[in-house]
N, CA and C atoms as a LAMMPS dump frame, in Angstrom:
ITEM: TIMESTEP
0
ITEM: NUMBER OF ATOMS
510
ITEM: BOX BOUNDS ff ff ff
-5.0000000000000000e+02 5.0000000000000000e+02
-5.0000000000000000e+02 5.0000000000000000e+02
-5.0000000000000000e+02 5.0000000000000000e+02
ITEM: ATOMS id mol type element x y z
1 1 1 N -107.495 -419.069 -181.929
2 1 2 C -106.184 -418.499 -181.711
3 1 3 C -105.618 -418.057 -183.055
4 2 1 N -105.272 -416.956 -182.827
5 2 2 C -104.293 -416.549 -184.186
6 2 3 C -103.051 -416.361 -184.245
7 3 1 N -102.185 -416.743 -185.229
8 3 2 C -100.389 -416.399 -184.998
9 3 3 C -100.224 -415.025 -185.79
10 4 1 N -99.454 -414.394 -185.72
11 4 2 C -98.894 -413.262 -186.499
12 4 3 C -97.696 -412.935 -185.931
13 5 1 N -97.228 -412.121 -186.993
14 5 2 C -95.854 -411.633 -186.88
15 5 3 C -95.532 -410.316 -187.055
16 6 1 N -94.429 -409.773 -185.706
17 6 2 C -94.323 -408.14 -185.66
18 6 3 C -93.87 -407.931 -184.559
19 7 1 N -94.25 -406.627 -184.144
20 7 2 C -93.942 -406.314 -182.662
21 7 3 C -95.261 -405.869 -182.025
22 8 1 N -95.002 -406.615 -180.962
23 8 2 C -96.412 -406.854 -179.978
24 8 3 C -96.18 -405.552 -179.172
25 9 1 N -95.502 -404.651 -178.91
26 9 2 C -95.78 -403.201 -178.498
27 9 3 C -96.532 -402.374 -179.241
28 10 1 N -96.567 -402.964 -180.828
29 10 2 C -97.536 -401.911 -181.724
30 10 3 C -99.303 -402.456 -182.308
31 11 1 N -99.03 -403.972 -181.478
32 11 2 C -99.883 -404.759 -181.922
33 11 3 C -101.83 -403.566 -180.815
34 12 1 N -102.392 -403.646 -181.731
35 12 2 C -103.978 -402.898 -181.273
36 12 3 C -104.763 -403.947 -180.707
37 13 1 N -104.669 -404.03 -179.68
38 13 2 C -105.287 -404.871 -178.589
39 13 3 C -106.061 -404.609 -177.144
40 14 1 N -106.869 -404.842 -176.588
41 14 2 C -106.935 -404.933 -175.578
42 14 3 C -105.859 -404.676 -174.294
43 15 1 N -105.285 -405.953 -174.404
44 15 2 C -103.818 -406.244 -173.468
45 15 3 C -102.589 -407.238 -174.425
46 16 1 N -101.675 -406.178 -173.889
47 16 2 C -100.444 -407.439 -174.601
48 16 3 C -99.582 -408.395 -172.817
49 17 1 N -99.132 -409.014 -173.455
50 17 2 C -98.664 -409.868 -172.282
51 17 3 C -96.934 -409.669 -172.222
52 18 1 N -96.578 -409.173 -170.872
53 18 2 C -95.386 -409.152 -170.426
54 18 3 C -94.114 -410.083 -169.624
55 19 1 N -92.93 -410.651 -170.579
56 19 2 C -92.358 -411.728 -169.64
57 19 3 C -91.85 -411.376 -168.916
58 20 1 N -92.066 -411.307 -167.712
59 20 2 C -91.762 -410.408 -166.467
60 20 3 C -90.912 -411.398 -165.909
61 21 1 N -89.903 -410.894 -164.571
62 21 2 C -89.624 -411.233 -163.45
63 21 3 C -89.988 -411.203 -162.501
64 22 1 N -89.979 -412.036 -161.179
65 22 2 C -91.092 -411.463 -160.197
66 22 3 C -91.07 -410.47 -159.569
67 23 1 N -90.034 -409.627 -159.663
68 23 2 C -89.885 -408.688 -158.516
69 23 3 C -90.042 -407.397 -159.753
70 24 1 N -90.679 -407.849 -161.026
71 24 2 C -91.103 -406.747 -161.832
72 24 3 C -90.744 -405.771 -162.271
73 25 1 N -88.973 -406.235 -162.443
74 25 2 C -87.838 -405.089 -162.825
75 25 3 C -87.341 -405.042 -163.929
76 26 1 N -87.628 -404.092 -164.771
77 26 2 C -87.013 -403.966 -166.065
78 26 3 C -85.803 -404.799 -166.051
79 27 1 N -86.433 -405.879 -167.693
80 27 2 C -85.169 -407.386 -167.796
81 27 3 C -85.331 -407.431 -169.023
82 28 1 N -83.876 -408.12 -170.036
83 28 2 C -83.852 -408.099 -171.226
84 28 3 C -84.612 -408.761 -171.792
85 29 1 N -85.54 -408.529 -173.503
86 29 2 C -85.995 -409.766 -174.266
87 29 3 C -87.083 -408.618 -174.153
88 30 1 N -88.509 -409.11 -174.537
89 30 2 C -89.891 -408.267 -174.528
90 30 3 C -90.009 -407.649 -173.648
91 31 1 N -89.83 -408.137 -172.386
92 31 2 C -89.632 -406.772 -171.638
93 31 3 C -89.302 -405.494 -171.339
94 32 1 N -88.006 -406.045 -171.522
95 32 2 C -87.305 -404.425 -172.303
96 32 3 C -87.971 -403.644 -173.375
97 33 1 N -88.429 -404.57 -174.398
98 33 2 C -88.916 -403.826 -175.089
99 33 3 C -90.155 -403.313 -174.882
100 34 1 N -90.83 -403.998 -174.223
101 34 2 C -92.054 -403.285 -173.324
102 34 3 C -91.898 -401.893 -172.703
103 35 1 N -91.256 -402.4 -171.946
104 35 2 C -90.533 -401.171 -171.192
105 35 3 C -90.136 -399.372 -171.788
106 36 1 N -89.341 -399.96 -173.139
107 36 2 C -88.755 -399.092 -173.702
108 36 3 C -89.929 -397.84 -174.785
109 37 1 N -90.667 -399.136 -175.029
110 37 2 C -91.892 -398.801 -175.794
111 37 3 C -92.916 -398.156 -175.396
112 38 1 N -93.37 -398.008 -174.142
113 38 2 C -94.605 -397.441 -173.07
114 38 3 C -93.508 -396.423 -172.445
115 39 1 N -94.401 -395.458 -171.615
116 39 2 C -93.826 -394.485 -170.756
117 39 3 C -93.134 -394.947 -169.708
118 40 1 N -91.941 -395.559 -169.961
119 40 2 C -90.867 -396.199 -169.222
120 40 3 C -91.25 -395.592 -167.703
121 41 1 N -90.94 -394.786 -167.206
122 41 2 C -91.427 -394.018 -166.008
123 41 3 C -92.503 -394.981 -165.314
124 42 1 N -93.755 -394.393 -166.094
125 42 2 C -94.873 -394.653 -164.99
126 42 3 C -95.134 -396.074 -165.089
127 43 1 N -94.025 -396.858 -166.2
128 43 2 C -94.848 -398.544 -165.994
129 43 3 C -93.641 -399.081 -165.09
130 44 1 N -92.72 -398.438 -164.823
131 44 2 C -91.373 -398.589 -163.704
132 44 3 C -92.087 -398.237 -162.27
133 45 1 N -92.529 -397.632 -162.258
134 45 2 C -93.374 -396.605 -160.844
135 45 3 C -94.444 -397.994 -160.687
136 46 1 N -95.431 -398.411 -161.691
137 46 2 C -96.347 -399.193 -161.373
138 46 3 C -96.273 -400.433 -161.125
139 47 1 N -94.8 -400.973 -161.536
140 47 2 C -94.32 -402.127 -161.349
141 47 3 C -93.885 -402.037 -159.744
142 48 1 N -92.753 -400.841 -159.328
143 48 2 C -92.768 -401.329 -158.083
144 48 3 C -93.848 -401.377 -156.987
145 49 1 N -94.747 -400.446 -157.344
146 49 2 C -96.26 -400.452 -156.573
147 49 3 C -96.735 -401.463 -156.433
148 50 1 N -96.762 -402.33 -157.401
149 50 2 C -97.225 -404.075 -157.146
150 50 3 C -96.104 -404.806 -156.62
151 51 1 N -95.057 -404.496 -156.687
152 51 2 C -93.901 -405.238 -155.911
153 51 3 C -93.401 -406.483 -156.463
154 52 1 N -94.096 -407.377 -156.527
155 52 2 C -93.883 -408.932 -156.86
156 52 3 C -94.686 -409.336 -157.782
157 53 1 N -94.468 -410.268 -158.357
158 53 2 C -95.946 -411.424 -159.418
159 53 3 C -94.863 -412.761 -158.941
160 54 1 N -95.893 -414.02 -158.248
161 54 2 C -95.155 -414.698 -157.965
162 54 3 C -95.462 -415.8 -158.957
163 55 1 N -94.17 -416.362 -158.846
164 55 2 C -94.047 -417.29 -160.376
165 55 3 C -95.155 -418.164 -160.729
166 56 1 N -95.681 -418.07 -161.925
167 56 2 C -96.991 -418.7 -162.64
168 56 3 C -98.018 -418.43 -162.52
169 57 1 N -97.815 -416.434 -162.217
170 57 2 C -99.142 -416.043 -162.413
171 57 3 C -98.798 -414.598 -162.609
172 58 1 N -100.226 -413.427 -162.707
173 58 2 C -99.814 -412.768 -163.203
174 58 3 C -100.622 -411.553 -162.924
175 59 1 N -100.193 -410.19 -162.909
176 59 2 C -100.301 -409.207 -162.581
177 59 3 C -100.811 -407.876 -163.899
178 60 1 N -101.445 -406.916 -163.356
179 60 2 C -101.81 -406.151 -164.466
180 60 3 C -101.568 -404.89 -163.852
181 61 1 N -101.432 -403.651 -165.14
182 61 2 C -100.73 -402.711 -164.95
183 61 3 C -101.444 -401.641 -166.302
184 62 1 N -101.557 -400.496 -166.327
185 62 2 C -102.079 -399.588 -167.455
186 62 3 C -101.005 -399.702 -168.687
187 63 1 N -101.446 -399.353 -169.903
188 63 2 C -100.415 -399.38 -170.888
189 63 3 C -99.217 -398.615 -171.154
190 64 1 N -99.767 -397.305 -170.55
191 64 2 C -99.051 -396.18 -170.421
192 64 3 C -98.337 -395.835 -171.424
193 65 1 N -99.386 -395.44 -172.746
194 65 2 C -98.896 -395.27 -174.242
195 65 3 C -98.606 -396.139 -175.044
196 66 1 N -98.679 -397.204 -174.952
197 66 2 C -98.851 -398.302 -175.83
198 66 3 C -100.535 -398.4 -176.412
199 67 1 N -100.48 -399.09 -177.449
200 67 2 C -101.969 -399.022 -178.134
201 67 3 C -103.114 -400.26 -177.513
202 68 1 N -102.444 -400.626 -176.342
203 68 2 C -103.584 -401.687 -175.673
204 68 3 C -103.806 -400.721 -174.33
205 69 1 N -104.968 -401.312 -173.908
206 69 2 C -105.522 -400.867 -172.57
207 69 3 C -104.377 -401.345 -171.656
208 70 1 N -103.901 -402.597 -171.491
209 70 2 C -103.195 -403.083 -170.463
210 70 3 C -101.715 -403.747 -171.087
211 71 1 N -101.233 -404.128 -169.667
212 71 2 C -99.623 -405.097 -170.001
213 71 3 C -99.972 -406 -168.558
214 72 1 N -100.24 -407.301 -169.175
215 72 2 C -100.622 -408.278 -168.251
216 72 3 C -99.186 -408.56 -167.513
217 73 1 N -98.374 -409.073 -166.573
218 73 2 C -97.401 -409.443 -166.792
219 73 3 C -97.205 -410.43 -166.092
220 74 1 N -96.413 -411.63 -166.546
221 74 2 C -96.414 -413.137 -166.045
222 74 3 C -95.264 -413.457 -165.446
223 75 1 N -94.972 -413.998 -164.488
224 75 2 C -93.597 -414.097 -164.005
225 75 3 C -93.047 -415.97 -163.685
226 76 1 N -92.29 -416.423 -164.756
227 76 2 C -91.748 -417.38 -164.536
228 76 3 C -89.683 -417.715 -164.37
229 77 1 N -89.636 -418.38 -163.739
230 77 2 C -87.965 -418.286 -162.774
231 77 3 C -87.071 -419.173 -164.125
232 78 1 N -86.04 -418.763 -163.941
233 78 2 C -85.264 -419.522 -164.589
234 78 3 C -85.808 -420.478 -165.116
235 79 1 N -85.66 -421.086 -166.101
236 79 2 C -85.54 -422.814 -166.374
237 79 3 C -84.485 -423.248 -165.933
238 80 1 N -84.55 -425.091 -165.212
239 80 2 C -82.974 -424.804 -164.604
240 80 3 C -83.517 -426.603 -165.147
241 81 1 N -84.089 -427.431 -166.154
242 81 2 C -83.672 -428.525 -166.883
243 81 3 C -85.143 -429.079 -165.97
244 82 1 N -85.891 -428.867 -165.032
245 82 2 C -87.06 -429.953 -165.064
246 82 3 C -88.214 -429.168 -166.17
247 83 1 N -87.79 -430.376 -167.094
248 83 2 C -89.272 -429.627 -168.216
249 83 3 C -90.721 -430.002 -167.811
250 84 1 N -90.983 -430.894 -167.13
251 84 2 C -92.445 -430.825 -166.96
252 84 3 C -92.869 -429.945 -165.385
253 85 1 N -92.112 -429.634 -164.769
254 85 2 C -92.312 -428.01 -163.922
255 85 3 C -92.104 -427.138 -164.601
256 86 1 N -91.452 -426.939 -165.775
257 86 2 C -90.862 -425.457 -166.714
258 86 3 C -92.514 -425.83 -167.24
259 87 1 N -92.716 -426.675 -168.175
260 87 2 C -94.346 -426.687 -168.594
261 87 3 C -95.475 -426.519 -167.843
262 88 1 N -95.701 -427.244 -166.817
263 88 2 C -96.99 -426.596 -166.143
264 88 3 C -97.076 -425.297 -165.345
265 89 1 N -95.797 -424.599 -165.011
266 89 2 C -95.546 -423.282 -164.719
267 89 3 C -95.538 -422.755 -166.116
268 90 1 N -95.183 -422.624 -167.085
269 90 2 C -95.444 -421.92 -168.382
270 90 3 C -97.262 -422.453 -168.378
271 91 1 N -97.547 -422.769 -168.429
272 91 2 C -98.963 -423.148 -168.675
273 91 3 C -99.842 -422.466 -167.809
274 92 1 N -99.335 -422.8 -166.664
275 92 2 C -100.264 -421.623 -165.815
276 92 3 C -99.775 -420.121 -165.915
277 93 1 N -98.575 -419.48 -166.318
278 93 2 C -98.991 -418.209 -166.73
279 93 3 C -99.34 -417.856 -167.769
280 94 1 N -100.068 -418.748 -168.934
281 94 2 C -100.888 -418.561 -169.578
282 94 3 C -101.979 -417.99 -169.146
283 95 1 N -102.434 -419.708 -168.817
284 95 2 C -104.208 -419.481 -168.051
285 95 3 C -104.427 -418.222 -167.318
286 96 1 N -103.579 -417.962 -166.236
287 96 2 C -103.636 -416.538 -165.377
288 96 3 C -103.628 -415.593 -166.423
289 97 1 N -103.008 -415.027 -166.919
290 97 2 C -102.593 -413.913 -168.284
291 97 3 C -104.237 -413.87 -168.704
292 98 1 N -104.874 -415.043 -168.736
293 98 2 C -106.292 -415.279 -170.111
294 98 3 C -107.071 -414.822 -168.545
295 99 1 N -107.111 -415.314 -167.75
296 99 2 C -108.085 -415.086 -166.239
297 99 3 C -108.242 -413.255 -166.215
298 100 1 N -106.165 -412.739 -166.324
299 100 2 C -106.946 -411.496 -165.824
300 100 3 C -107.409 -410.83 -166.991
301 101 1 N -106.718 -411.027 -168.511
302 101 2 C -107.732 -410.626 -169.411
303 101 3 C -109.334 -410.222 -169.227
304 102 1 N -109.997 -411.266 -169.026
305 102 2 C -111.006 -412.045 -169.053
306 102 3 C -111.735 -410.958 -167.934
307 103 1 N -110.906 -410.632 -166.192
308 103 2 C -111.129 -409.808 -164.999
309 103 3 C -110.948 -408.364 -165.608
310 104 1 N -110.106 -407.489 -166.618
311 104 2 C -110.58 -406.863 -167.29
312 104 3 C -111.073 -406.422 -168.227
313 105 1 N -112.203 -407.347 -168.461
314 105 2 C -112.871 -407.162 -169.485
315 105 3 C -112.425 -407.021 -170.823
316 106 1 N -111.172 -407.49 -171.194
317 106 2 C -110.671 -407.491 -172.489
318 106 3 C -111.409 -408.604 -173.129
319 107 1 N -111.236 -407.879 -174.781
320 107 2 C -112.022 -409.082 -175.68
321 107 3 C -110.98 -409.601 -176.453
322 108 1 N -109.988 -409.168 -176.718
323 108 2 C -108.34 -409.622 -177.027
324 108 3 C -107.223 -408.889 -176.109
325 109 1 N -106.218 -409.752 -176.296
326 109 2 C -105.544 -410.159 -176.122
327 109 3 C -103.912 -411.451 -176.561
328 110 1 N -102.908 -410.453 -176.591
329 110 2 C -101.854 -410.82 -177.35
330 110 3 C -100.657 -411.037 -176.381
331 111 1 N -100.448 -412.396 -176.594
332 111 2 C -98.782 -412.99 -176.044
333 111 3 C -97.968 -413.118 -177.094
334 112 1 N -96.576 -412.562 -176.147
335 112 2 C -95.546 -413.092 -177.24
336 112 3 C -95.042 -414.428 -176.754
337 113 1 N -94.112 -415.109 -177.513
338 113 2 C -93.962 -416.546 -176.974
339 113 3 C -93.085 -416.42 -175.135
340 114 1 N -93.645 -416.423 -174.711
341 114 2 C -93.146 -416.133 -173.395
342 114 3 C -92.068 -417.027 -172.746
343 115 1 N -90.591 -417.114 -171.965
344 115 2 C -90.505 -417.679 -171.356
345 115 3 C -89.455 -418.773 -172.679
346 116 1 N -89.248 -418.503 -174.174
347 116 2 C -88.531 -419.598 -174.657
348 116 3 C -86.888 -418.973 -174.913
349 117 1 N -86.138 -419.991 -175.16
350 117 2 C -84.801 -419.233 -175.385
351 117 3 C -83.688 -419.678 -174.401
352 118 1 N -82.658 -418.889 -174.391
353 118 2 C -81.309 -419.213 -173.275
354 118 3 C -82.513 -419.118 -171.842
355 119 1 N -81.894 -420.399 -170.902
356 119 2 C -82.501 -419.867 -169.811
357 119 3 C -84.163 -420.213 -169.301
358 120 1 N -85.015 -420.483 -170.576
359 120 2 C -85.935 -420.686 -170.489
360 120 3 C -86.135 -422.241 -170.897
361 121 1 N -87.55 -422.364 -171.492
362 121 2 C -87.866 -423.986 -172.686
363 121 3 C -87.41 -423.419 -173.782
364 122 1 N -87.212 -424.802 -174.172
365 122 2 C -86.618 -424.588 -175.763
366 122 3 C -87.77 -424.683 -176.42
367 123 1 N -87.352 -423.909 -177.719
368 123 2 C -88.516 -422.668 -178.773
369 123 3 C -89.838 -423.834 -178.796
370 124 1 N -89.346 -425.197 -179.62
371 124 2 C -90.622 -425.986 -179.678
372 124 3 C -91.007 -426.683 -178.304
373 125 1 N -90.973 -426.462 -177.269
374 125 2 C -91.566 -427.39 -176.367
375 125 3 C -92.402 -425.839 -176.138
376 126 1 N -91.663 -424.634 -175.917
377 126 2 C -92.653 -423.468 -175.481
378 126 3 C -93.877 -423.362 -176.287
379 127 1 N -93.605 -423.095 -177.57
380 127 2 C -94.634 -423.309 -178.712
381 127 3 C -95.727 -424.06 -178.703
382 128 1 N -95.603 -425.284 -177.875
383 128 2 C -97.015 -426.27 -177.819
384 128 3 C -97.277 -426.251 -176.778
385 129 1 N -96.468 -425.743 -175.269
386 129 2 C -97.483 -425.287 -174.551
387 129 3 C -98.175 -424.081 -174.354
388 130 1 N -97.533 -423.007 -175.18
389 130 2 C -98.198 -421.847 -175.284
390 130 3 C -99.229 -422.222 -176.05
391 131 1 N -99.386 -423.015 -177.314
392 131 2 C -100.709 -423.067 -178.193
393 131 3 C -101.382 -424.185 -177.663
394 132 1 N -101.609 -424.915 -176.946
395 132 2 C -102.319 -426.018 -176.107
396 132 3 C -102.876 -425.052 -174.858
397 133 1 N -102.208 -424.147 -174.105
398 133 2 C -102.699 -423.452 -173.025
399 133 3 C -103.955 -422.536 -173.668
400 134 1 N -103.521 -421.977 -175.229
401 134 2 C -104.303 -421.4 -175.222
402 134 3 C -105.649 -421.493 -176.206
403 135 1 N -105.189 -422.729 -176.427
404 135 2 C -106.985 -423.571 -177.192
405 135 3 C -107.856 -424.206 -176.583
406 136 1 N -106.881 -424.667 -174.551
407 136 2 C -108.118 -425.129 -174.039
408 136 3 C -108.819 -424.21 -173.58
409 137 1 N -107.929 -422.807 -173.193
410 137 2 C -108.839 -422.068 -172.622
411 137 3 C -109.789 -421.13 -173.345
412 138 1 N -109.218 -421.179 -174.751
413 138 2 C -110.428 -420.288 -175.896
414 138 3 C -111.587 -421.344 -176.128
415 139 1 N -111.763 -422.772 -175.407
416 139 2 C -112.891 -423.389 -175.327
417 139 3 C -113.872 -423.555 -174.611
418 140 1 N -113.455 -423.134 -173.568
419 140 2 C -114.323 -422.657 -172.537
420 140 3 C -114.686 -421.207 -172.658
421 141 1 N -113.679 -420.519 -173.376
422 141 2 C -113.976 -419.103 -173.181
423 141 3 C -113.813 -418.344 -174.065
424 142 1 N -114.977 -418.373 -175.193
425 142 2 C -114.776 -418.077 -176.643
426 142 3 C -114.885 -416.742 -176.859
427 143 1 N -115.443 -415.968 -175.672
428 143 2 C -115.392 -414.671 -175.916
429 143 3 C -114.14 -413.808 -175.817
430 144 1 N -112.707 -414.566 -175.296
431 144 2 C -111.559 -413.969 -175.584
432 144 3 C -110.761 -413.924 -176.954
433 145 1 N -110.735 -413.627 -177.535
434 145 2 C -109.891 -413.762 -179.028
435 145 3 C -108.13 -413.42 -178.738
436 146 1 N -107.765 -414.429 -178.179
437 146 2 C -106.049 -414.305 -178.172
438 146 3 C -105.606 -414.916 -179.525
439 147 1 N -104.277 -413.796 -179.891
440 147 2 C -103.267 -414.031 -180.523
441 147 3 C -102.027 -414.188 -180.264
442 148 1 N -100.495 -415.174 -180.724
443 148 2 C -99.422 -415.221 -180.321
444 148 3 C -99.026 -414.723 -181.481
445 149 1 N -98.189 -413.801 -180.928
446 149 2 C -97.247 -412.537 -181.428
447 149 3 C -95.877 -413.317 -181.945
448 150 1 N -95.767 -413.222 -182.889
449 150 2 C -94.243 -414.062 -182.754
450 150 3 C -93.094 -413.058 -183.851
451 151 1 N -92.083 -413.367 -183.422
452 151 2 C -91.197 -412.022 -183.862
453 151 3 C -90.563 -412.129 -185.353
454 152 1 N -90.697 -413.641 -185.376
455 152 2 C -89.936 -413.5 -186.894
456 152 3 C -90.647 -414.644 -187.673
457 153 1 N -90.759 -414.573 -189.432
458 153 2 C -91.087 -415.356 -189.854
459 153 3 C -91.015 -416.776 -189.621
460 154 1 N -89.446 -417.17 -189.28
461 154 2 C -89.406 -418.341 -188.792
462 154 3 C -89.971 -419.193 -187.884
463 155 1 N -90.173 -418.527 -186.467
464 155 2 C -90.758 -418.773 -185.345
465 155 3 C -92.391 -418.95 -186.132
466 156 1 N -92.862 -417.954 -186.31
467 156 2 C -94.395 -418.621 -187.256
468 156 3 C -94.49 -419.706 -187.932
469 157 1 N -93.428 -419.847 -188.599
470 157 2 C -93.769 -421.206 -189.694
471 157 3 C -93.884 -422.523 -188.66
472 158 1 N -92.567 -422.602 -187.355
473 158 2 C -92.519 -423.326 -186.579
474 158 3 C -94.001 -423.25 -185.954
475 159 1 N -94.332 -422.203 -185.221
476 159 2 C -96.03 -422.197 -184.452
477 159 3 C -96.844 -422.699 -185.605
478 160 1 N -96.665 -422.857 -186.979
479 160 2 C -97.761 -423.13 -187.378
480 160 3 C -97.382 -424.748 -187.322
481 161 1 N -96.464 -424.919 -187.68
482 161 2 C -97.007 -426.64 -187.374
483 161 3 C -96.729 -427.122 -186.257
484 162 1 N -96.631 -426.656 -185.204
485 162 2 C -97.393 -427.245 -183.9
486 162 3 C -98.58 -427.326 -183.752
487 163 1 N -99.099 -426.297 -184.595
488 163 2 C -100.637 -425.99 -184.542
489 163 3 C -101.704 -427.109 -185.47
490 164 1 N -100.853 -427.43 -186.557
491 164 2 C -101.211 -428.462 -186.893
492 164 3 C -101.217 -429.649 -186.745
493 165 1 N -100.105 -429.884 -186.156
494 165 2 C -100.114 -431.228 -184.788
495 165 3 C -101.259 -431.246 -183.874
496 166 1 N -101.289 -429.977 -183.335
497 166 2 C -102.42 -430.189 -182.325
498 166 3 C -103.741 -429.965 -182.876
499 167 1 N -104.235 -429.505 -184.11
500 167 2 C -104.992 -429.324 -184.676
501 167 3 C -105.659 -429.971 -185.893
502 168 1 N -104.841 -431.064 -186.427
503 168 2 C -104.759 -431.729 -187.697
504 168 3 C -106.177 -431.803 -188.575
505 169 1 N -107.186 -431.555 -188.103
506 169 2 C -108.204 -431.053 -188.803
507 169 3 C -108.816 -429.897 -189.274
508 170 1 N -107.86 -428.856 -188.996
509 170 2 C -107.73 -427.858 -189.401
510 170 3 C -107.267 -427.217 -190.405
């Protein structure tokens, strides 16, 4: 797994990963900027064509001018205070996100921290299950090379020592 920092609309990838809603309607945070960043139109048109992604899993869609093949997109509901349902639903739209990677043949693949903030998990509980979701599954499945996108220096320094928590021999 790799961390970096930027914007994951310009990031050269395979697929970047989208924090969607389920009913797949342009919503504030990466999305929007997803949105704003690709041919707003036809990834609006392709979203309602799929209709739904139901929560803790996830749906795929063309890039439509963005520099990846795809925009995976994951759909998790409010956080409304049970953290270990907010975690294993964040966890499984990981795994799904890495599944359909994996179903189109991508060899990377880039999330942004999905799902943390007002409303969601808070920054460090998201952080270690986003980087725990995605070291068990780069162990079974080494031929994906995912990276988490993270937007500001700060948020990195934080992912990195979760990473070293969970990694301490590293």
């Amino acid at each position: 797994m790799k961390l970096l920092t930027g914007d994951i609309t310009k990031i050269e990838t395979d697929a970047i990963v989208n924090a969607a809603s389920p009913d797949l309607r342009r919503s504030p945070g990466i999305c929007d900027a997803i949105f704003a960043a690709a041919d707003t139109r036809a990834l609006t048109a392709a979203c309602k064509k799929l209709r739904r992604c139901p929560v803790g899993t996830a749906v795929v869609t063309p890039s439509f001018g963005l520099p990846c093949k795809y925009i995976i997109h994951v759909a998790l509901g409010e956080w409304m205070g049970d953290l270990r349902t907010g975690k294993r639903l964040m966890e499984a739209c990981y795994r799904h996100a890495m599944q359909q990677a994996l179903m189109c043949r991508c060899r990377t693949l880039a999330f942004p921290l999905v799902f943390s903030g007002a409303f969601h998990l808070p920054r460090m509980e998201a952080l270690t299950v986003a980087e725990k979701a995605i070291l068990k599954f780069e162990a079974k499945h080494p031929e994906l090379d995912v990276s988490l996108v993270l937007y500001t220096p700060q948020i990195l320094a934080q992912a990195q020592a979760v990473l070293r928590q969970l990694c301490p021999e590293n």
